[in-house]
Each structure stands twice: as structure tokens, then as C-alpha cells.
C-alpha positions in Angstrom: 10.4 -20.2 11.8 6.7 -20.2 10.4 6.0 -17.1 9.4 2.1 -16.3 8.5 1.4 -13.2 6.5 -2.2 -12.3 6.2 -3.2 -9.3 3.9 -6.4 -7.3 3.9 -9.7 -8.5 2.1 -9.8 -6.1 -1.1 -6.6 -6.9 -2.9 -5.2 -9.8 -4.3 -1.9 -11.6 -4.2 -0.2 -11.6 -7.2 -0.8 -7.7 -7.1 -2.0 -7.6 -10.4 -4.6 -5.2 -8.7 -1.6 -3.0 -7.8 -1.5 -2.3 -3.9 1.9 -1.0 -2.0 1.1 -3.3 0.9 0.9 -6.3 -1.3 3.9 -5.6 -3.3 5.8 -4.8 -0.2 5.1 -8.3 1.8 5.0 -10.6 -1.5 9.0 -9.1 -1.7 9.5 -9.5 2.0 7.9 -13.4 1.8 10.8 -14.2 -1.3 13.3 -12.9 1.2 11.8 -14.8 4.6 11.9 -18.5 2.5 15.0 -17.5 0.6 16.2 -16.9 4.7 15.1 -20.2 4.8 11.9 -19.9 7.0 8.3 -22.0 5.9 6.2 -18.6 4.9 2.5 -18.6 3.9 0.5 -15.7 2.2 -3.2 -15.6 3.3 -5.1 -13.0 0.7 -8.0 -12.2 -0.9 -9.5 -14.5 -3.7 -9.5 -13.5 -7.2 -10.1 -14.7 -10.0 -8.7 -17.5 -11.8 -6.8 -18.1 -8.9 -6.9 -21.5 -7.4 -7.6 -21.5 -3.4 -4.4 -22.8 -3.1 -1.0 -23.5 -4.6 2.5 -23.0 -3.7 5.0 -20.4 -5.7 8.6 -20.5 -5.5 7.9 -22.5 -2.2 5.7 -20.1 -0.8 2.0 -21.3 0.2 -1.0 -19.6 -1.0 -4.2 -19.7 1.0 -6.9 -17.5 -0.7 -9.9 -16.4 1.2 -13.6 -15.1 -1.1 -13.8 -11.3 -0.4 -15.0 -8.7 -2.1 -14.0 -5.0 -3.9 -13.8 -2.5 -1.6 -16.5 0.3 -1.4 -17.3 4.1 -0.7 -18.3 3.7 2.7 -16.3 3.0 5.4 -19.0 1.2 7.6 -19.0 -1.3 4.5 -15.7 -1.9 4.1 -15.0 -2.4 7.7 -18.2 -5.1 7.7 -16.5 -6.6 5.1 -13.2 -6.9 6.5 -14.9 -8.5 9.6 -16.2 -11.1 7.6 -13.2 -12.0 6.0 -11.1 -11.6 8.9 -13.8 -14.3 10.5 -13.2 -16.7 7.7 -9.0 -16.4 7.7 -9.3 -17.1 11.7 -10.6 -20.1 10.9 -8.4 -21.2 9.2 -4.9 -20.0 10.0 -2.4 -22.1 10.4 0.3 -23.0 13.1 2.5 -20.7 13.2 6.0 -18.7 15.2 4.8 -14.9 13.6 1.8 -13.5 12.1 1.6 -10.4 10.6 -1.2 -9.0 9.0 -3.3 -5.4 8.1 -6.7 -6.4 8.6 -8.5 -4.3 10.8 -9.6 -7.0 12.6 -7.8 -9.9 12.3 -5.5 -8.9 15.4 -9.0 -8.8 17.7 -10.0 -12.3 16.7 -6.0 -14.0 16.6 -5.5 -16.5 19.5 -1.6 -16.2 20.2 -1.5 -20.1 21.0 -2.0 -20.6 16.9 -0.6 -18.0 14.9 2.4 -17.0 17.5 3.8 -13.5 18.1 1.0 -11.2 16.6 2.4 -8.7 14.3 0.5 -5.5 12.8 1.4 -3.4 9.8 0.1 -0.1 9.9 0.4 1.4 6.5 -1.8 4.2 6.8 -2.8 7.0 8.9 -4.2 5.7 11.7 -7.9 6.1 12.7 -8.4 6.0 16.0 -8.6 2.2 16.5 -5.1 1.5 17.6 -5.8 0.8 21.5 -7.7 -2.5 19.8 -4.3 -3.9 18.9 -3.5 -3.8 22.5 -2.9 -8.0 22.2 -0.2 -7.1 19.3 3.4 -7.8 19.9 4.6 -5.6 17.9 2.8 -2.3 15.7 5.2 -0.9 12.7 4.7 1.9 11.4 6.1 2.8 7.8 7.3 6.2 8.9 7.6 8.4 11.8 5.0 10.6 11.7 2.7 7.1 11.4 4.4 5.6 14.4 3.8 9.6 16.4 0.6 9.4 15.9 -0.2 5.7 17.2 1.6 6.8 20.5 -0.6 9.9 20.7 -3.9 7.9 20.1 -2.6 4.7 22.2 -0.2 6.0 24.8 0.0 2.4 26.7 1.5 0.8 22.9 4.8 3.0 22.9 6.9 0.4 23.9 5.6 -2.0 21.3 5.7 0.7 18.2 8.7 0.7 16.1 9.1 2.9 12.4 10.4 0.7 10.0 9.7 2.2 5.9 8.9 -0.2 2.6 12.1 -1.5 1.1 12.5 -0.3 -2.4 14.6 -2.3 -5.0 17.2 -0.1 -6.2 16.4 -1.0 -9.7 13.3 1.8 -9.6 15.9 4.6 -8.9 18.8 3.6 -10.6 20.5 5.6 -13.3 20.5 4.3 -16.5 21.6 5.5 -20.3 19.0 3.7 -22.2 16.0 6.0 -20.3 17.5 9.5 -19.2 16.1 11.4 -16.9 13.4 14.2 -17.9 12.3 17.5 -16.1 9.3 15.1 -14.7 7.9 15.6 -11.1 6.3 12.1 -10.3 3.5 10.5 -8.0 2.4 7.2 -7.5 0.2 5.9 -5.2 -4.1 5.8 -5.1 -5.7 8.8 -6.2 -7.3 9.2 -2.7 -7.5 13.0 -0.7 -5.3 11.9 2.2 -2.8 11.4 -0.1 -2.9 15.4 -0.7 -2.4 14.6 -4.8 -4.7 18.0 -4.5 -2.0 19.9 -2.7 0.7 18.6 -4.9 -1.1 20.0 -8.2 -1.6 23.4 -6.1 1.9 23.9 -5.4 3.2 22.8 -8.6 0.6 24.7 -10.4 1.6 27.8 -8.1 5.5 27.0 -9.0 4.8 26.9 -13.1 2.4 30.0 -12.7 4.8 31.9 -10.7 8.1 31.6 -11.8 8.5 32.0 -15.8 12.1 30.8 -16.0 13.2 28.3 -18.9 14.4 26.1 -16.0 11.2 25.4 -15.0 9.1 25.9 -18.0 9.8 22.4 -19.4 8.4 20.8 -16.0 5.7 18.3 -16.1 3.6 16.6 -13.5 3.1 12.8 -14.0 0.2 11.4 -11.4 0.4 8.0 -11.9 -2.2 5.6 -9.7 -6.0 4.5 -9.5 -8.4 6.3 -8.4 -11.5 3.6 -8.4 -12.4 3.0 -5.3 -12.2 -0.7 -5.8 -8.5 -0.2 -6.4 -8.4 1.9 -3.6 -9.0 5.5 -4.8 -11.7 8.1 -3.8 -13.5 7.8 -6.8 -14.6 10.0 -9.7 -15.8 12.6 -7.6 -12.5 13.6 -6.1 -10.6 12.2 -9.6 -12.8 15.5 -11.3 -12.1 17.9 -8.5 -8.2 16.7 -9.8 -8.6 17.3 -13.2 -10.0 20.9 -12.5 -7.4 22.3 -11.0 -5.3 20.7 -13.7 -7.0 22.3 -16.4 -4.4 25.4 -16.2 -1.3 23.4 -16.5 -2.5 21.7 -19.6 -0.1 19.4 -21.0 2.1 20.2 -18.2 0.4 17.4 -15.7 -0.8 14.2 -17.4 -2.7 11.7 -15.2 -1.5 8.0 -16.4 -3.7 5.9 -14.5 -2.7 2.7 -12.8 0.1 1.1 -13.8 0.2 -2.6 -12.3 3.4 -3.8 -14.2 5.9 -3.5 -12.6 8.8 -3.1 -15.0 6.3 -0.2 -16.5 6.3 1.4 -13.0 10.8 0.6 -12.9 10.5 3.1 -15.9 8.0 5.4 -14.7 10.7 5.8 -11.8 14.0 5.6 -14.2 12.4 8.7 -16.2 11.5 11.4 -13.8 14.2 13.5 -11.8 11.7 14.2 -8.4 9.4 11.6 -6.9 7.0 12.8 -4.8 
């Protein structure tokens, strides 16, 4: 088959930007022409970057975009633009899958083939303009509960399916024990709720003076600029205050992009979160 994947406009492809969605589908594209299938990634341009190329057999088509912003009504313009420029230029194709807002309004089935969305985060009310989508999945349930509630007439076409994770992140191994850490990865953004995850742990230290749980430590690993994806300083502050009681009991790392740095982020800590 020709398989198309087409990724949002603020992130590029390498993820050397970081970017779950981006790691997720440049995996998934290995596995698709290792299956034997002709696959082509459609991404953001960046950098040195060449418009095109082709690695491990996999075609690259990058598109100019920009970093994303603060405001919503922004970034949505922006993805509009870029989501006019891909349509332009997408190729022939059996399945196209994609998270642009947009792309799936401007997609003519008789090019790109079966329309395929990804819905990796919460959804915002727009999911009765994929109703032209073959298929919406959801990375979890509760994702996939809500796009029934907000689009009723898509049930049949929603189906959960959660990001494959190499077992190498959460294997044991002797040469990096494990250590009383509590871990989080992902962008430093509110409706993630890293706020309610340094309340409760902050609640859990404070509260219960055991040895057990003395030696505990919080490791927030992740960007929080809002051209990587995060809420900015604003809500990276508000983060930091209500660390200030734990002390060295909750460190914020920042992001980590390599990924064999993240592998022993993961290796280390005994709870992800």
C-alpha cells in the first residue's frame, strides 16, 4: 500500500524538537516499509533540512511552517496555512493519516485514499469536522469517550488504540538500578495536570514522615516553551512555586530530545507518571 503520514505544522521530523506524536509515527513509518509498504512523511520544515530526501527508504516532504504560539486563534491560522500548502501537494496515495487540524477538511479522498485522523489530545469541540474521516483513533479511552460525546454520529468510526512503547525504556537493567524516583515526561502544559501531580506528591512527602518515603524524588522532565509545545513561563513559575517546599525532592530537568537520554530517564525511576 501507499501510506501518506502527514504531521502537524510546529514540529519537525527528525524529532530533534522532541514531540510524542512525531516519535510515535516516525517508529510506526520504520515498521509500515519494513512491512513492506511505499510510506511518505509530510512535516514541518526546519532547518538544515533539505525539502526532500529519502531515509532508510522512507520519503521526506517538508512543508515551511512556523513555531507555534500562545494563542490559539494563531496557531490554528497557522495550521490552515500549512495544511493549504501540504493539500497541494500530497501525493497519491491507499491511506492518509494525519493530526492537522485541518488537513482532514481540505483532503479529497480520490488522492490521498482512506482519510485517517490521530487524535492525540483532548479534543476541543471540533470533532464533527472530521465527519469525511474513515477512521478517528484515539490514544486512550477516555480520548475516544469524549469524541463520541461531542460527535455522536462518529461512534462507529472511533477506535482506542495507545502509542507503542519500545520495551527498551522500561526494561530492567544492572548497569542503571532503579531509584525511589517518581517520573514525568511530557510538555510542561496545564492540561497535562503536572500542577496536580506536584500537589499530591507534595501532600504525600508532607504527610507521611516514613523512611520509606522520605528518600522520594520527583523528576519533571519536558519543555515548557510554548514553541516546544508548553504553556510558557507563566505556568512553568506557577510550577516552581509550589515546588519550592519539596526542595531538592522535585528537580525539573527540562527537555530531553535524545532519545537514549530519555531510555535512561525511564531505566532509573521506579513510578512513571
Amino acid at each position: 500500500m501507499r501510506i501518506t503520514i502527514i504531521l502537524g505544522p510546529f514540529l519537525p521530523i527528525p524529532a530533534v524538537l522532541g514531540g510524542a506524536v512525531e516519535k510515535v509515527h516516525s517508529l510506526l513509518a520504520k515498521a509500515y516499509n519494513s512491512a513492506g509498504h511505499d510510506v511518505t512523511i509530510i512535516s514541518r520544515k526546519y532547518g538544515a533540512f533539505p525539502d526532500q530526501e529519502i531515509i532508510d527508504g522512507i520519503r521526506h516532504i517538508r512543508v515551511a511552517s512556523f513555531n507555534s504560539r500562545s494563542s490559539l486563534a494563531t496557531n490554528l491560522a497557522l495550521d490552515f496555512w500549512y495544511a493549504l500548502r501540504v493539500s497541494r501537494i500530497v501525493p497519491k496515495a491507499d491511506i492518509t493519516i494525519t493530526n492537522s487540524f485541518f488537513l482532514p477538511l481540505l483532503l479529497r479522498h480520490r488522492t490521498v485514499g482512506k482519510i485517517y485522523v490521530h487524535v492525540a489530545r483532548f479534543p476541543k469541540h471540533q470533532m464533527m469536522l472530521y465527519s469525511r474521516a474513515d477512521r478517528l483513533q484515539a490514544i486512550s479511552r477516555s480520548v475516544a469517550d469524549e469524541i463520541i460525546r461531542q460527535a455522536p454520529s462518529l461512534a462507529r468510526k472511533v477506535v482506542t488504540i495507545g502509542y507503542p512503547v519500545s520495551d527498551e525504556y522500561f526494561a530492567l537493567t544492572p548497569v542503571i538500578p532503579k531509584k525511589t524516583i517518581v517520573l514525568f515526561v511530557g510538555r510542561i502544559a496545564r492540561e497535562k495536570g503536572v500542577h496536580l501531580l506536584l500537589k499530591s506528591f507534595a501532600s504525600v512527602l508532607m504527610n507521611h514522615r516514613q523512611d520509606n518515603i522520605a528518600d522520594w524524588k520527583l523528576r519533571i522532565v519536558g519543555p515548557h516553551d510554548v514553541s516546544q509545545g508548553g504553556d510558557g513561563s507563566d505556568y512553568f513559575n506557577e510550577l516552581v512555586r509550589l515546588a519550592q517546599p519539596l526542595e531538592s525532592a522535585c528537580e525539573f530537568v527540562g527537555p530531553v530530545f535524545d532519545e537514549q537520554k530519555l531510555i535512561k530517564e525511564y531505566q532509573a525511576a521506579s513510578v512513571f507518571v
